[in-house]
C-alpha positions in Angstrom: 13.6 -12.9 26.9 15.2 -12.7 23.4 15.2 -16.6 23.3 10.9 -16.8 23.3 11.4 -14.2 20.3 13.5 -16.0 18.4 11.5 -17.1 15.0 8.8 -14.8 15.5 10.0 -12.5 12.3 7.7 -15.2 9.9 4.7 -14.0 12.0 5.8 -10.2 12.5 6.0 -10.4 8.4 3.0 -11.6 8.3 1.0 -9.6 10.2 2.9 -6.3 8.7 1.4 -7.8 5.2 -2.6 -8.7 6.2 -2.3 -5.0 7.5 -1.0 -3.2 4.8 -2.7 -5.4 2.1 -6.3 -5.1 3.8 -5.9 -1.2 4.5 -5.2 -0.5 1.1 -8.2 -3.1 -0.1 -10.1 -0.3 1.2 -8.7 3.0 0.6 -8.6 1.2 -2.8 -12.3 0.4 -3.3 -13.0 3.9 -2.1 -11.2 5.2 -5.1 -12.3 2.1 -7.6 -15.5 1.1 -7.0 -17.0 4.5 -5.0 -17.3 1.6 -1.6 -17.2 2.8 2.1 -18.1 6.4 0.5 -15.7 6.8 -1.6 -15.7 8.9 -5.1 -15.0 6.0 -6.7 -12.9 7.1 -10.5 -14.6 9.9 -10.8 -13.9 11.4 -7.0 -10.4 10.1 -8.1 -10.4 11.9 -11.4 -11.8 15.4 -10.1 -9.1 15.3 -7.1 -6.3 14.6 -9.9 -7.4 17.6 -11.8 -7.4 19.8 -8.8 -3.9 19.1 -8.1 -2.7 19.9 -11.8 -1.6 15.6 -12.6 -2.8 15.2 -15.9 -3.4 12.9 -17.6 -6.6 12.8 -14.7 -8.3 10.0 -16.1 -5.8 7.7 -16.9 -3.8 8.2 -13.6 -7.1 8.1 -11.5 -7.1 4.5 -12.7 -3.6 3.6 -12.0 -3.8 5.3 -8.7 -7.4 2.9 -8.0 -5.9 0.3 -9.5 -2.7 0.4 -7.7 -4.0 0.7 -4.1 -7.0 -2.5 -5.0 -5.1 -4.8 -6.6 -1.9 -4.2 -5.0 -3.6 -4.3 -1.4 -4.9 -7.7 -2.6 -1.5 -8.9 -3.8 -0.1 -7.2 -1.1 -2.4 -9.2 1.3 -2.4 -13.0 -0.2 1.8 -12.3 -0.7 1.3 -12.3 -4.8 3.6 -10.5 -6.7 4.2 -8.8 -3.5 7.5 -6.9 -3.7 6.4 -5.4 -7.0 3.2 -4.4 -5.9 4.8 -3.5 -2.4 7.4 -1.0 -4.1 4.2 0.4 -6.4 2.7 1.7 -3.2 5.4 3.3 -2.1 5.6 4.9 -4.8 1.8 5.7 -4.1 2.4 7.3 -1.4 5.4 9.3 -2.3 3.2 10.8 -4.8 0.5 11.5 -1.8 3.1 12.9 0.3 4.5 15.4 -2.2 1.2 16.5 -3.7 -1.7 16.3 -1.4 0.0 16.3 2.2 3.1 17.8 2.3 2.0 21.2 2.9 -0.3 20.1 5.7 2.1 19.2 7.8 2.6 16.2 10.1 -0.1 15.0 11.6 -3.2 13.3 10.4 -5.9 14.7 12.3 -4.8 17.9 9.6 -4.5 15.6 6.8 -1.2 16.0 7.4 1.3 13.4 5.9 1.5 10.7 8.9 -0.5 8.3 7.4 0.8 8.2 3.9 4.5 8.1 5.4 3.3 5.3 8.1 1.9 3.7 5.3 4.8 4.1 2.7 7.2 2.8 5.1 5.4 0.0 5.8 5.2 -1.0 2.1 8.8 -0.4 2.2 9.4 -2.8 4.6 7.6 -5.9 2.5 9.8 -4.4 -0.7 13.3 -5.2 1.1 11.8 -8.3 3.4 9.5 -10.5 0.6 6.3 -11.5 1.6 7.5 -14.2 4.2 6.7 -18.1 4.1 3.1 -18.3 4.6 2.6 -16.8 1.1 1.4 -17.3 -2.7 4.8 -16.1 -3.7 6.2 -18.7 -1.6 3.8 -20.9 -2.6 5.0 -21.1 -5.9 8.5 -20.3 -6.0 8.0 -16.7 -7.0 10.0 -16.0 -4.0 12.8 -18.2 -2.3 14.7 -15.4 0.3 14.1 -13.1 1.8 12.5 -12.9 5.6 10.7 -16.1 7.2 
């Protein structure tokens, strides 16, 4: 059985990044362009107030800008381990401030999500985007998994 798995890591990379990168496309264009009902900067903004993070509007944008761009980077394999270690930084912050004192589990907007999530970006940090990417593509990136 371990033989058939062999040289499936290229794929299970893969998939890990399409996941990621499209789940944070739109959590991302929630916060950025107010899609899928989303505040959009200003939802962002008010939130950041609330929770004391100040500068609000200039952080509301990195936070947008972080989970959009980086969930599209994230999801063609561009820049990806820079953008990969940016949202995991993204969710630290999530963890710490917003769901932390909720608890575990999701259904209480607990912090299983933003962990699941923030592990996952991990992952792509110490693996690289794989082969069958932009990074690869161009020699950005030459180790790493796949």
């Amino acid at each position: 059985m371990p033989q058939r798995l062999e040289g499936l890591e290229r794929l299970a990379v893969l998939i890990l990044r399409l996941f990621l990168g499209f789940t944070f496309v739109m959590h991302g264009s929630q916060k950025l362009l107010g899609a899928f009902g989303g505040g959009g900067i200003a939802g962002v903004h008010g939130m950041l107030s609330k929770l004391g993070v100040e500068p609000a509007h200039i952080w509301a944008w990195v936070l947008s800008i972080t989970e959009f761009v980086g969930g599209v980077c994230v999801f063609l394999g561009f820049l990806t381990r820079f953008w990969a270690a940016g949202l995991v930084i993204d969710m630290a912050v999530a963890i710490l401030k917003v769901h932390m004192p909720n608890g575990f589990f999701a259904g209480k907007n607990g912090f299983e999500l933003p962990l699941a999530l923030g592990v996952m970006a991990l992952v792509i940090v110490l693996t690289g985007p794989g082969s069958p990417s932009v990074d690869r593509a161009t020699g950005i990136e030459k180790g790493g998994a796949g």
